[in-house]
C-alpha positions in Angstrom: 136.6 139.7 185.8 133.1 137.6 184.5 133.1 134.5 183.5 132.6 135.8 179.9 136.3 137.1 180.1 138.5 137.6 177.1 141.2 135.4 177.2 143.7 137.5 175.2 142.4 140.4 177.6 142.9 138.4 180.5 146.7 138.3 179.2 146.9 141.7 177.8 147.5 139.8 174.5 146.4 141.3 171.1 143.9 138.9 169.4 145.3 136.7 166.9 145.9 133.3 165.4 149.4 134.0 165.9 150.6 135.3 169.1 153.7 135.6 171.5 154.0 132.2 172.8 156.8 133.1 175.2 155.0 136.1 176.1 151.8 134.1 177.1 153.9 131.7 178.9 155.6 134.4 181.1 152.4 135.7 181.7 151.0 132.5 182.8 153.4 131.5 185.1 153.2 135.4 187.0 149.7 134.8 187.7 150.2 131.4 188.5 152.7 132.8 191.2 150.4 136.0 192.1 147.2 133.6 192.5 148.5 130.2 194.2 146.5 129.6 197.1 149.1 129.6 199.0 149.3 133.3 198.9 146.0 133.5 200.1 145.4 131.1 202.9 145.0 134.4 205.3 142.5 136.4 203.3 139.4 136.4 203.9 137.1 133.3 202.6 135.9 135.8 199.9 139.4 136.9 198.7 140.5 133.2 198.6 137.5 132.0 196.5 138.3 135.0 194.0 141.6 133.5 194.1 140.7 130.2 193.1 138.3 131.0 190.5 141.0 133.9 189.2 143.6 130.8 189.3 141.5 128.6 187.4 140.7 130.9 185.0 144.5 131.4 184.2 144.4 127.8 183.8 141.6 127.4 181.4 143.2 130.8 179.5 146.6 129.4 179.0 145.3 125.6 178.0 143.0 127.3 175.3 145.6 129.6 174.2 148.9 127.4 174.0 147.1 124.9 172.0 147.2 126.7 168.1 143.4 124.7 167.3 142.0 125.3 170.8 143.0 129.0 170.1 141.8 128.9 166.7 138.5 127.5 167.9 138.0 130.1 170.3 138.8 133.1 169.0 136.5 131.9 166.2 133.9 131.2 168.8 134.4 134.6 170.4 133.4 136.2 167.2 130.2 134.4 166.5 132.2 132.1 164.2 132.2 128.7 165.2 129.0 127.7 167.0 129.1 123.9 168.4 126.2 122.3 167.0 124.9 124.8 164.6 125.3 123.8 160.9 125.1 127.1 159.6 128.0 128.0 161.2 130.5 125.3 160.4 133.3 126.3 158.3 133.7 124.3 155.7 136.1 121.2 156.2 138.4 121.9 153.1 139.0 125.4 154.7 139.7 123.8 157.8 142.6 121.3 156.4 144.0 124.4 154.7 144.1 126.5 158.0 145.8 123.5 159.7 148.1 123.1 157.0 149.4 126.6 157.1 149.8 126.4 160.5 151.4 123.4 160.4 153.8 125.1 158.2 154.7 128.2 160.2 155.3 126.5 163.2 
């Protein structure tokens, strides 16, 4: 997988504001178990580096993901949405309070 991975790919997760939480956890913690470096420490120095960054990228996946405005920021991000920096881009901050509130509401 590139660096440009899908996270919700990357977790065979559906894209979505709202999404399994349990499954994303379980999903998590099988990588985590399938990755640890641990597991690898007699592959070869290429296999362990693919490892790591594979571990890592779990990592980063499942901190985005488990975090309802980190996830909201990236999937909008993934979809040309949300640009950091580009005023054309910003959502409105109204629109933002009322995203957060509904969220904030369903949880």
């Amino acid at each position: 997988m590139s660096d440009a991975t899908n996270y919700f790919a990357f977790y065979e997760l559906p894209e979505a504001f709202l999404l399994d939480e349990a499954a994303l956890k379980a999903k998590y913690y099988q990588l985590s178990r399938e990755l640890h470096p641990d597991f690898h420490a007699q592959d070869t120095p290429a296999a362990q580096a693919e490892a790591l960054r594979l571990s890592t990228l779990n990592t980063d996946a499942y901190r985005t993901l488990a975090n309802a405005d980190a996830r909201m920021a990236y999937l909008l991000g993934q979809h040309g949405l949300l640009e950091e920096g580009s005023a054309q881009n910003q959502l409105p901050s109204d629109f933002l309070m009322e995203v957060m509130e509904l969220n904030e509401q369903l949880m």
